[in-house]
ZALUM-264933 format. One line per 4 residues: number of its first residue (from 1); their letters; for each residue y, z, x of C-alpha. Coordinates in steps of 0.05 Angstrom, whole numbers, plus 32768, in hexadecimal, padded with zeros to 4 digits. Layout:
! ZALUM-264933
NUM = A = Y:Z:X; ...
This chain:
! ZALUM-264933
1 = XXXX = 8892:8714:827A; 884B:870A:8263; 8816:8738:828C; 87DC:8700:828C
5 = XXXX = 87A8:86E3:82BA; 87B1:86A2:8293; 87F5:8694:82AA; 8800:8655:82D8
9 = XXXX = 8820:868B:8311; 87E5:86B0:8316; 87BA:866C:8310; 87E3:865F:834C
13 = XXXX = 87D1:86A5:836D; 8784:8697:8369; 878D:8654:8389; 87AB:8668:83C0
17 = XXXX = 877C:86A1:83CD; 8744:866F:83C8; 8765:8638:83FA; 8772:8671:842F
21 = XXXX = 872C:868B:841E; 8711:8649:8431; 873A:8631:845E; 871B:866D:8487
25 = XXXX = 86D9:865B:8474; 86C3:8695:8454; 869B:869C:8412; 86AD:86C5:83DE
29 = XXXX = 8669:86E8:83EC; 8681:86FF:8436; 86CA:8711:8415; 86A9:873D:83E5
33 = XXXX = 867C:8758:841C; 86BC:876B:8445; 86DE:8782:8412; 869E:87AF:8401
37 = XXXX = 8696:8795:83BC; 8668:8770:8395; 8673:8727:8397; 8682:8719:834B
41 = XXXX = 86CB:873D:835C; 86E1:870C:8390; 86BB:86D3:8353; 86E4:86F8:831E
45 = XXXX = 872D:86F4:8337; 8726:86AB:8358; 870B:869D:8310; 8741:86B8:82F4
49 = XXXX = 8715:86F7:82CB; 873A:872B:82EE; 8784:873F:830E; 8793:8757:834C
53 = XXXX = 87CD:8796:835A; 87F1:878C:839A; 87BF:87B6:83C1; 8784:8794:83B0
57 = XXXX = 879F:8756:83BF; 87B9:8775:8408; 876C:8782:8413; 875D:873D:8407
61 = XXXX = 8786:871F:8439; 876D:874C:846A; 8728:8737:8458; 8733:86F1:845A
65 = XXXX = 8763:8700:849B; 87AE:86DB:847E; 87F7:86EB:847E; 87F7:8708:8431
69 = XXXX = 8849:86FF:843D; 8835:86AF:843A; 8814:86B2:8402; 884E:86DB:83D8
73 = XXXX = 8880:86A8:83F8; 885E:866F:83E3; 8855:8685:8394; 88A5:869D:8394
77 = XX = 88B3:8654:839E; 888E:863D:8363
């Protein structure tokens, strides 16, 4: 199994982070902010730059306030 941001999985992974992102009407300025980093990393894995570990992407959805469980059950089914 290829380790790659360029795979169509993780393309699917950034999406998803993006929809909940906005769907909670947040900019990737205020996710960075809660997150207490600079505003290019939020930019730079939505962009597809930069991969997240599991515990990174557990402080995300805290930050942006979803379920991360729907999020892994939704990119199992793809």
């Amino acid at each position: 199994m290829a380790k790659s941001i360029h795979t169509e999985r993780h393309k699917q992974l950034r999406e998803l982070l993006k929809a909940r992102r906005n769907a909670a009407g947040l900019t990737q300025t205020v996710v960075a902010k809660r997150l207490g980093k600079p505003p290019s990393y939020v930019a730079k894995y939505e962009g597809g730059d930069r991969r997240l570990d599991v515990l990174e992407f557990l402080d995300i959805a805290a930050a942006i306030g979803f379920d991360p469980h729907g999020v892994i059950r939704a990119l199992k089914r793809k």
